[in-house]
C-alpha positions as CSV (number, residue, x, y, z in Angstrom):
1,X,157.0,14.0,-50.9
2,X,159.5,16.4,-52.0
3,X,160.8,14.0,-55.1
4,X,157.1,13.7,-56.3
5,X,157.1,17.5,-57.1
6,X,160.2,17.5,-58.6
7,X,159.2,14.5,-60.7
8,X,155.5,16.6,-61.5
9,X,157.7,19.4,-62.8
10,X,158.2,17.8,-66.0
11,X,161.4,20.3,-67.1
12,X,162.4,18.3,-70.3
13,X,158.7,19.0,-71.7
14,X,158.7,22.7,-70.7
15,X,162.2,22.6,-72.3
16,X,160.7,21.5,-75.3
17,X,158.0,23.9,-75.7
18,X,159.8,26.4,-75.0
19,X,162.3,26.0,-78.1
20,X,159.3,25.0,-80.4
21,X,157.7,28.5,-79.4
22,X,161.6,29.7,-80.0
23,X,161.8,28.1,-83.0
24,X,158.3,29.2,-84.8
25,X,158.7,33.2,-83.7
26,X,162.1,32.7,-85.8
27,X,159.9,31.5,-88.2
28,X,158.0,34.2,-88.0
29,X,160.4,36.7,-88.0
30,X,161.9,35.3,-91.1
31,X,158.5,35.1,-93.3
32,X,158.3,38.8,-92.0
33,X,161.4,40.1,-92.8
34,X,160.9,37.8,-96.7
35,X,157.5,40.3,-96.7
36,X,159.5,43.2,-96.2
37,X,162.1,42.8,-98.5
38,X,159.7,41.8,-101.1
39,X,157.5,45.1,-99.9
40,X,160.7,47.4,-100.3
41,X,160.9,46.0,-104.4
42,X,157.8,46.8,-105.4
43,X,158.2,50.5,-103.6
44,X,161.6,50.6,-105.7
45,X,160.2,49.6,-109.1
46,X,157.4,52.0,-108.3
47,X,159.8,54.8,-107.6
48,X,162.1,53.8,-110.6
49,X,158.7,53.9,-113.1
50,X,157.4,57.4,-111.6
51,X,161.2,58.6,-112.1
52,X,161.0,57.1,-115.5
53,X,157.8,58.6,-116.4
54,X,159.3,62.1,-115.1
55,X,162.0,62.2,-117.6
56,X,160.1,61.1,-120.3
57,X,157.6,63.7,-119.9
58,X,160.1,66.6,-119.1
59,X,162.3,65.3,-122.7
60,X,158.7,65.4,-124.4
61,X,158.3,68.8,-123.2
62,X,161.9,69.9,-124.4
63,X,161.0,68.2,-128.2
64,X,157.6,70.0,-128.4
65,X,159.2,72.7,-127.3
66,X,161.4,73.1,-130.1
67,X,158.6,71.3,-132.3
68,X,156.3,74.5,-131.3
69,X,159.4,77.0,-132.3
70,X,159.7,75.3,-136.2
71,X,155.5,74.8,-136.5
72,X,153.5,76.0,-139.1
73,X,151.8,78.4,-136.9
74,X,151.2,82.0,-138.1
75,X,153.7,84.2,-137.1
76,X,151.3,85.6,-134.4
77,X,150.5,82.4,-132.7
78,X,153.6,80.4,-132.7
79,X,154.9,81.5,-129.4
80,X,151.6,80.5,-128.0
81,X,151.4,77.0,-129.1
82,X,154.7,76.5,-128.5
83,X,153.9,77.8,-124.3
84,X,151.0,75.6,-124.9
85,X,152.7,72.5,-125.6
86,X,155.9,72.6,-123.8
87,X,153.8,74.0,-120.3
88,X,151.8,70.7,-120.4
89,X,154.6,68.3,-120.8
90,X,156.5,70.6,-118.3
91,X,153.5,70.1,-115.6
92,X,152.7,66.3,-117.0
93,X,156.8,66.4,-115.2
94,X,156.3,67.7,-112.4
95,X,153.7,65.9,-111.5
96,X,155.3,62.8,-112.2
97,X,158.2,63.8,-110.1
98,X,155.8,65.2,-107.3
99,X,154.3,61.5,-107.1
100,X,158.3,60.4,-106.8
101,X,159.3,62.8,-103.9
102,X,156.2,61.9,-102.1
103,X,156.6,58.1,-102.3
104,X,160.0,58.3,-101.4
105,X,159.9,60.7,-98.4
106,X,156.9,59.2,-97.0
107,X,159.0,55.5,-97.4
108,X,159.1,54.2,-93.4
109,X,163.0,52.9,-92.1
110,X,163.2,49.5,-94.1
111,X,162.3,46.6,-91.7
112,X,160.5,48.6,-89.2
113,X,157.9,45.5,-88.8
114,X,160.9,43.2,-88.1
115,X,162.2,45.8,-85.7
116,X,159.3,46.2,-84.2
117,X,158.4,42.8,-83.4
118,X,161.6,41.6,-82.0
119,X,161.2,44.6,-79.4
120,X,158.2,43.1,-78.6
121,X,160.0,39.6,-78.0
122,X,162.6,41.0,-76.4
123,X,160.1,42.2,-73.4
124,X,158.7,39.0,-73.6
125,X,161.9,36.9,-72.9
């Protein structure tokens, strides 16, 4: 009586499942991770345009600047347009390098999802 239990067990197909479940959450850990990775790019190409777009803007700012200094303007108003010009490609900067400081501090710890999830099987196993 005893054998047929042991024999009802079936061990080498749990065994099996149990590395095929092993096998695909590696899987899936490793397509995750591949999303991350390609996630982390895209927020570094976005960070490295913004950055871009900040110097440009601040260097146009500087050039009209100096633009505004040589114009044509009467002597009465050339100070003016010169504020005028340089103070929007001043603010056109910092804007651009406001939208750079708040995508990179608000950037999460790279492969927190990865993390995460092998917690999670951790507890499981």
């Amino acid at each position: 009586m005893k054998l047929q239990l042991l024999e009802d067990l079936d061990l080498g197909g749990a065994s099996g499942r149990i590395a095929g479940a092993l096998t695909q959450t590696l899987k899936d850990r490793i397509d995750l991770l591949g999303l991350e990775l390609r996630e982390d790019k895209i927020r570094l190409v976005q960070a490295l345009i913004l950055a871009c777009a900040g110097v440009i803007f601040a260097l146009l700012g500087l050039i009209l600047g100096v633009l505004a200094i040589l114009s044509l303007l009467p002597l009465e108003w050339r100070a003016v347009g010169m504020g005028v010009l340089a103070g929007a490609c001043l603010v056109s900067a910092a804007w651009a390098f406001a939208g750079l400081k708040r995508r990179l501090s608000s950037r999460r710890s790279m492969f927190a999802q990865s993390l995460a999830e092998l917690e999670k099987d951790k507890a499981c196993f």
